[in-house]
N, C-alpha and C positions, 0 to 999 in steps of 0.2 A: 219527753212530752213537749210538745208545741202548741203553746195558748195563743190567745188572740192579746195584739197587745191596747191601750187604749188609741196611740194615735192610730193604729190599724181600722177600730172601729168608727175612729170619727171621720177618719177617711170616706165610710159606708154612708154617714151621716151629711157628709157634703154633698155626695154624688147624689144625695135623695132630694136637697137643696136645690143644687146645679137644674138638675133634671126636673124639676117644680111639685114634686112627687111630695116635697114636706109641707107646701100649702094647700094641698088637696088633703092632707089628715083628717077627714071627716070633720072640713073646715065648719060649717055651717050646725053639725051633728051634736047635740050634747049626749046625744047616748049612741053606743053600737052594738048592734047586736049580733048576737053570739051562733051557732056555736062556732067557739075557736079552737087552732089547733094548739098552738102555745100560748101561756101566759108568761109574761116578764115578769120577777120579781125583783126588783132593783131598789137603788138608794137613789133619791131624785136627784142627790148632786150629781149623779152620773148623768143626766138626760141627755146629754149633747152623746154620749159613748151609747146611752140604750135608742134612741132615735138609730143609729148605727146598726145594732144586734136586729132590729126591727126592717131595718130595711134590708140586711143580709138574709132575714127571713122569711120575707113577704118575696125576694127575688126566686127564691126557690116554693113559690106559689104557697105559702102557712099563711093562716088568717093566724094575725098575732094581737093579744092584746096589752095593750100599756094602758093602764087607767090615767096616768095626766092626760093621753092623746084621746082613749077614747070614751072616758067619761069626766067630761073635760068640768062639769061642774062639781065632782065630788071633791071634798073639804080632808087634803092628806096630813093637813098640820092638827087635825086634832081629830084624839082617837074615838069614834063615838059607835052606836050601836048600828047606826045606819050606813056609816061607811062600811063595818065589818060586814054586815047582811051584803052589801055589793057586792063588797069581793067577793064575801063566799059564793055568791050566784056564779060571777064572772068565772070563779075557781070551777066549780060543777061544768058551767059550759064549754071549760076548755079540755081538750084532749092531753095536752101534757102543761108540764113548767120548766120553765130555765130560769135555773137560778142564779142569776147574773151578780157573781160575789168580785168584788173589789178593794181598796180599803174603805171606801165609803160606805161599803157595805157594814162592816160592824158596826156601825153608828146607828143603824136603822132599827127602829121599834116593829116595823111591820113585816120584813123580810122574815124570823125568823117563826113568827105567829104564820104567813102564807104557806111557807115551808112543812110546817108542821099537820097547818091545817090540810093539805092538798097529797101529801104523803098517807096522809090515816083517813081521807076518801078516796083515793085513786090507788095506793101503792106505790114502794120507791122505785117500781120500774118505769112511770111515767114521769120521773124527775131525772132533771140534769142537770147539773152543775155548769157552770162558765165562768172557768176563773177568766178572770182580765187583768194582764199584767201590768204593772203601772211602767212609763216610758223609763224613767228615774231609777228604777233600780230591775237588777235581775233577779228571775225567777217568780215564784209566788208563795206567798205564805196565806192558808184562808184559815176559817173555824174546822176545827176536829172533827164536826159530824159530817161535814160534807163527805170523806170518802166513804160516804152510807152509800154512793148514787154515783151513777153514769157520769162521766167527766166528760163537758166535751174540747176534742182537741181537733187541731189540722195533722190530717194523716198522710202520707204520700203514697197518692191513687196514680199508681202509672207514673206518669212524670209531670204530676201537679199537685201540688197539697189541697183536701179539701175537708171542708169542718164533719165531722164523724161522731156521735155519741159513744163512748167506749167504756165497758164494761171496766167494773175493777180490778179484773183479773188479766184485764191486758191484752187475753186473747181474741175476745168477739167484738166488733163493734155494727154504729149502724149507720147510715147519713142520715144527717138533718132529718130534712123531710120522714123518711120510715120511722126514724124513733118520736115524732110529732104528730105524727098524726098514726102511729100504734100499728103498721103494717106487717112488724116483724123480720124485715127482713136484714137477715145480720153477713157482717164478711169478717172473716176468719183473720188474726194480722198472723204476721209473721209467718 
């Protein structure tokens, strides 16, 4: 298995910088409207790594949403009824989730509440996992339930690796896009 590692993503995060694409974040917007194909669930220490995951996603045309970027007024430090009614809208309008787990990830109160919520309205075949390796050390260690859900990894398509949502059994997987936006359509590995 081949994850994405974090300087790989912030890599995605520069190039969005460079290219003026991260001041145009629906600079001016305090709200965006839906519907989207992915939602991000992340731990906000990661932003500079999910700014990354978001631009690798929106390059293969997904309306993606991050609530720091696009409900740049809602209040993530304290847990209230109004923020959770957000999300949940935000969760309904999206067609899938990526569950972007890290180590900053176990630290987060809201990941595993999004998670749970968005699996028991959609089902786990709209969810995917993204582990993100840390630079620092090999491999990945995440939470146990993640392998409930589609893992996504870089596959090698011909003679290039590209990110694939893949089944747990290893043998079906899907690109990006098809498994985002629910098209179905799977390629066989092996």
């Amino acid at each position: 298995m081949v994850y994405f590692r974090e300087s790989e993503l912030r890599e995605f995060a520069t190039q969005a910088t460079q290219d003026g694409a991260f001041a145009t974040l629906r600079k001016d917007a305090t709200t965006a409207y839906g519907p989207f194909d992915v939602f991000v669930s992340h731990s906000v220490r990661d932003a500079r790594v999910v700014l990354g995951i978001r631009q690798m996603l929106e390059s293969q045309g997904l309306k993606v949403y991050v609530d720091w970027i696009d409900d740049k007024q809602m209040d993530r430090s304290s847990v209230s009824p109004a923020t959770a009614d957000r999300l949940r809208r935000r969760m309904t309008e999206s067609r899938s989730l990526i569950y972007a787990t890290s180590r900053a990830a176990s630290k987060s109160r809201w990941m595993p509440w999004e998670l749970g919520y968005f699996d028991g309205r959609k089902g786990p075949d709209q969810v995917a996992i993204l582990p993100i390796e840390s630079d620092s050390t090999v491999g990945f260690v995440g939470q146990e339930y993640i392998g409930l859900y589609k893992v996504i990894e870089k596959v090698l398509d011909g003679d290039s690796l590209r990110a694939f949502a893949v089944q747990n059994d290893q043998k079906r997987a899907q690109l990006l896009k098809s498994f985002a936006t629910g098209s179905g359509q799977f390629y066989g590995l092996r």
